[in-house]
C-alpha positions in Angstrom: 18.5 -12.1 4.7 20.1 -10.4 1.8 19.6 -6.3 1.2 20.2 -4.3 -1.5 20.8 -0.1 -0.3 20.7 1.8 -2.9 21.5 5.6 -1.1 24.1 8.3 -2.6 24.7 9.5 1.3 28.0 8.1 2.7 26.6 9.4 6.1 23.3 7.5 5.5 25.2 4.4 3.7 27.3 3.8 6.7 24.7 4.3 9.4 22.1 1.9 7.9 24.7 -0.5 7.0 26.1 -1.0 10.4 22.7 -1.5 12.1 21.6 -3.7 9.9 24.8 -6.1 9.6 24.6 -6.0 13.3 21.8 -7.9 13.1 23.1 -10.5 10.8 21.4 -8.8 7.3 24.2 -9.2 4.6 24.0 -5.5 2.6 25.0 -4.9 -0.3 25.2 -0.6 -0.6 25.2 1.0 -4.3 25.5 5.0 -4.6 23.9 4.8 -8.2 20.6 3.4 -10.4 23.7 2.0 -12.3 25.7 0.0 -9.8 22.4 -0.9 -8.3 20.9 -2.7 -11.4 24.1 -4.2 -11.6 23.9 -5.9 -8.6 20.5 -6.8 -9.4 21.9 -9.0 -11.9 24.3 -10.7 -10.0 22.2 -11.6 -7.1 18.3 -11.8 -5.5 17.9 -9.8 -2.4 14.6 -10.1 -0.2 14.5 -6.4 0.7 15.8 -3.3 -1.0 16.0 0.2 0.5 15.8 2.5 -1.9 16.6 6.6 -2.4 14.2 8.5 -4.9 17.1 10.9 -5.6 20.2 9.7 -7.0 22.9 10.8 -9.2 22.0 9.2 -12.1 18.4 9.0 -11.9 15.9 7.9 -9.3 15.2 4.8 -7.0 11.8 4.2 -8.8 14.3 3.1 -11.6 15.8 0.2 -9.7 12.0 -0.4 -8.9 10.8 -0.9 -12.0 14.1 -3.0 -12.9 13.1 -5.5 -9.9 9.7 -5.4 -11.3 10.6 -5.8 -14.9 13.1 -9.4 -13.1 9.6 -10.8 -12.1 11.5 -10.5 -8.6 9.3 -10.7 -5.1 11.6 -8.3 -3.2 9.7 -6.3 -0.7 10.5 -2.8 -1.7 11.0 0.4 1.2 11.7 4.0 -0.5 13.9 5.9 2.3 13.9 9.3 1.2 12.9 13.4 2.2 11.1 13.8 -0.6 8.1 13.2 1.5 4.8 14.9 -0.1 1.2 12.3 -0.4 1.7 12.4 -4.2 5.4 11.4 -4.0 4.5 8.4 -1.3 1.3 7.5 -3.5 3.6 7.4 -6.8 6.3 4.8 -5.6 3.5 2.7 -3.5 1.5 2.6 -7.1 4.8 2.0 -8.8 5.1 -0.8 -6.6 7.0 0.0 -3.5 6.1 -1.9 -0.6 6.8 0.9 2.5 8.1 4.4 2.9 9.6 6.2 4.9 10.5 9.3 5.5 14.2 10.9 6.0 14.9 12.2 8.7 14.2 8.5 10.4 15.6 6.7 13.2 17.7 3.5 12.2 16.2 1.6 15.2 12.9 1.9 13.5 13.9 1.1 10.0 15.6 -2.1 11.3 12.4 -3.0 13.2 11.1 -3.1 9.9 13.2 -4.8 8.3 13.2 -7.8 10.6 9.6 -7.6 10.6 9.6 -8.3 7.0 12.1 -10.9 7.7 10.3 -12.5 10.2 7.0 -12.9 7.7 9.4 -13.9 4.4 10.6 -16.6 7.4 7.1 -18.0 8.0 5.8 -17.8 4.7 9.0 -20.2 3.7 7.8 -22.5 6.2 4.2 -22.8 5.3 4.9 -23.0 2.0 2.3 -22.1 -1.0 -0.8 -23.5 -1.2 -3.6 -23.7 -4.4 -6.5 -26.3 -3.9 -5.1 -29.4 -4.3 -1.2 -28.4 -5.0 1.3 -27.5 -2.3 4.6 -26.5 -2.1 6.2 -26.8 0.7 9.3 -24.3 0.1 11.1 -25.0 3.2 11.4 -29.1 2.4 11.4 -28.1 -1.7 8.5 -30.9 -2.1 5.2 -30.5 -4.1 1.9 -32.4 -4.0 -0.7 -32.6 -5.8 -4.0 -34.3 -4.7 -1.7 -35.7 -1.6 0.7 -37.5 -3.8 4.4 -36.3 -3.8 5.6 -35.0 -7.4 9.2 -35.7 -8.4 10.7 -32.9 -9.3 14.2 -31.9 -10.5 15.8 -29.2 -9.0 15.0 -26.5 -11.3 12.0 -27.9 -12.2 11.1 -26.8 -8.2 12.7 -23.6 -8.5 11.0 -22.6 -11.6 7.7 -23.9 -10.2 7.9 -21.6 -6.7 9.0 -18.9 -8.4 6.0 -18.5 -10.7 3.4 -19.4 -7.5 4.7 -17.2 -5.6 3.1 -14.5 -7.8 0.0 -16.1 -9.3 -1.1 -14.9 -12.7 1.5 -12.5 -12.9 3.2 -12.9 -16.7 6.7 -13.8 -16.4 8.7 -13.3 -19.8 11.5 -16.3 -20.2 14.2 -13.8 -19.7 12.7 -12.9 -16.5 13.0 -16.3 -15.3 16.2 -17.2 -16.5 17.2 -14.5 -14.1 15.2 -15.3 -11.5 15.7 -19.2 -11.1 18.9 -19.4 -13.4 20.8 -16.2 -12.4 21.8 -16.2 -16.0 19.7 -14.0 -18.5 19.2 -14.4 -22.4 22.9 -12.6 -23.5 24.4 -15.9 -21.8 21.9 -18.2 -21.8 19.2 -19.7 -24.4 15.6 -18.9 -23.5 15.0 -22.6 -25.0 15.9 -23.6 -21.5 12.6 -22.6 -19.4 10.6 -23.6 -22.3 12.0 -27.5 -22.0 11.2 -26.8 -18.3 8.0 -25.5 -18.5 7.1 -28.6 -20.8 8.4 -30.8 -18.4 6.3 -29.0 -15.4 3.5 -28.7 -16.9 3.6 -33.5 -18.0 4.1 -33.8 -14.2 1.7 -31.3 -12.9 -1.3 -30.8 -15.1 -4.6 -32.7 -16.2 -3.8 -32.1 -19.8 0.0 -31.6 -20.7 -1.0 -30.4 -24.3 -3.8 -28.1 -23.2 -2.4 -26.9 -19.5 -4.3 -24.8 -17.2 -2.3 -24.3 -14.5 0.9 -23.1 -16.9 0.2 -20.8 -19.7 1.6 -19.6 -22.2 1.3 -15.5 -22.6 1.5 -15.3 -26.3 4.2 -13.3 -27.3 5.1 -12.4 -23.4 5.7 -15.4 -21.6 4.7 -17.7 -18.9 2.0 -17.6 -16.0 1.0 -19.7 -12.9 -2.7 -19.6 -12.6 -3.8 -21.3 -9.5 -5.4 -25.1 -10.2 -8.6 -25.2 -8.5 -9.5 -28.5 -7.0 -11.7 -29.8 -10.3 -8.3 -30.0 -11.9 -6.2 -31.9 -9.5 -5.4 -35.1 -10.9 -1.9 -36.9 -12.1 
């Protein structure tokens, strides 16, 4: 499992950080929204701990920056600033726990490795829509029973978008999520050509797709087939 800790406390830094790696979670600490979204754009993480109050802004910034990546990463907001309103904002913001400082480190690893635990177990069942499966853990996909060939970013670009259904995903969003690269580097040309090829091996209609859309103007989204569309 891969963390990101984004905290401006050395004290707290060092003390979540050694609990954690002693239990095999590779951390990566950042004291700043800066340093943090920069190591959002080097690397995915599963979890991300972060502080509302930072030097240079707040920890709702590096939320919406995972949000804004299309990313899945379950979020936990560690901080004293620990009023209903502040706890309702980040959870409507999209934070996936909270919890309040002062906290004890055994029970904020418990967490952790509870989420780890369910991120482990969903890899292994895989994602399932009607008659298309994707079975993360072997990186196969089916449709109707029969086994779809696809290339290896073809896959990766596939279980990315199921894994949040409907959710509109702009190119440059995916080229960081499935290429770590983004559009300064990389043409955006590239998901379209994969998003044409997907959508020849996995829908009814390649020139009218329902599984695949296009967001006009925005993007891409995975709406789930259901089963009077399987066919291939």
């Amino acid at each position: 499992m891969r963390l990101l800790l984004v905290e401006d406390d050395v004290a707290v830094r060092r003390l979540v950080t050694d609990r954690l790696e002693l239990e095999g979670v590779s951390v990566t600490a950042a004291p700043t929204v800066a340093l943090a979204i920069l190591a959002l754009n080097h690397a995915a993480f599963d979890v991300a701990i972060l502080d509302l109050t930072l030097p240079d802004g707040s920890g709702l910034d590096v939320l919406d920056a995972l949000r804004d990546l299309g990313s899945a990463t379950h979020v936990i907001i560690l901080s004293g600033a620990g009023t209903e309103r502040d706890r309702v904002r980040a959870l409507d913001l999209g934070a996936d726990d909270y919890v309040v400082k002062p906290f004890f480190a055994r029970e904020l690893t418990a967490r952790i490795l509870a989420v780890q635990r369910r991120q482990e177990s969903a890899k292994e069942s895989g994602l399932r829509f009607g008659p298309l499966w994707i079975d993360t853990s072997a990186r196969e996909v089916t449709l109707d029973g029969v086994q779809l060939h696809l290339a290896a970013k073809e896959f990766e670009l596939l279980a990315c978008m199921a894994a949040r259904p409907r959710h509109v995903f702009s190119r440059d969003d995916l080229l960081r999520a499935v290429w770590q690269s983004a559009a300064d580097w990389q043409k955006e040309t590239t998901v379209t050509e994969h998003i044409r090829r997907l959508r020849y091996k996995i829908e009814v209609d390649p020139l009218n797709p329902r599984v695949l859309l296009t967001a006009r103007g925005a993007g891409y989204r995975f709406d789930p087939p259901l089963p009077a569309d399987a066919s291939v």
